[in-house]
C-alpha positions, 0 to 999 in steps of 0.5 A, a space after each residue: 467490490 471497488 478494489 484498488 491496487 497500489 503498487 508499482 509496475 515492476 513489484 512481483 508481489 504487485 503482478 501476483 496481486 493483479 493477476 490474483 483479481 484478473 483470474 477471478 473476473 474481479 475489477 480492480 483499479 490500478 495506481 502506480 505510485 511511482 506516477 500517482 501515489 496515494 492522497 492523504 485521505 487514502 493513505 489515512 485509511 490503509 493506515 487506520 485499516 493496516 494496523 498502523 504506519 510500522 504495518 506499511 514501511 517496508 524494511 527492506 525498501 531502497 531508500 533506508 535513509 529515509 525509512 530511518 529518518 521517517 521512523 524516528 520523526 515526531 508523529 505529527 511529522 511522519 504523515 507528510 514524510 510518508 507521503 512525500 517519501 511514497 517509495 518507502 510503503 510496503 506494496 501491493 496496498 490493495 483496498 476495498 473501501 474500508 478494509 485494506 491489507 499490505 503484501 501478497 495476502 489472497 488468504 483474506 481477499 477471498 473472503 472480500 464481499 
């Protein structure tokens, strides 16, 4: 397994998350996407992988004048807002190669080989 955790370092959800690979002796590597952020490569794939850009966006962000500007934009534009805009994405994105899931969800990372 190579796990990677994006989040923030004050995201609750994203400490349980931590916490949920810590206590079963589960590598992980952690991103804080307020100093990094996701590349396009990796956003493609959770995006691919999550079911989709509306399964990342967070609908109770902060920054709502961006979620709505996003959610209305030509699709080839919404790509680069995102990634511009990273605050926006719903945490903890936790991937492992291919498959990613968005939130607190231990029910499908046990099942992770």
């Amino acid at each position: 397994m190579n796990i990677q955790i994006f989040g923030t370092k004050k995201c609750f959800d994203t400490k349980k998350a931590m916490r949920y690979f810590k206590e079963r002796n589960i590598p992980f590597q952690f991103i804080d996407m307020r100093e990094k952020g996701m590349s396009r490569g990796e956003y493609r794939k959770v995006k691919q992988a999550a079911g989709g850009l509306e399964a990342l966006l967070d609908s109770g962000c902060r920054d709502q004048d961006t979620l709505a500007l996003v959610r209305h934009l030509a699709e080839e534009q919404k790509e680069e807002k995102v990634l511009e805009n990273q605050q926006i994405l719903k945490t903890p994105i936790v991937r492992n190669g291919q498959k990613a899931t968005v939130g607190y969800q231990p029910d499908l990372w046990k099942d992770w080989k």
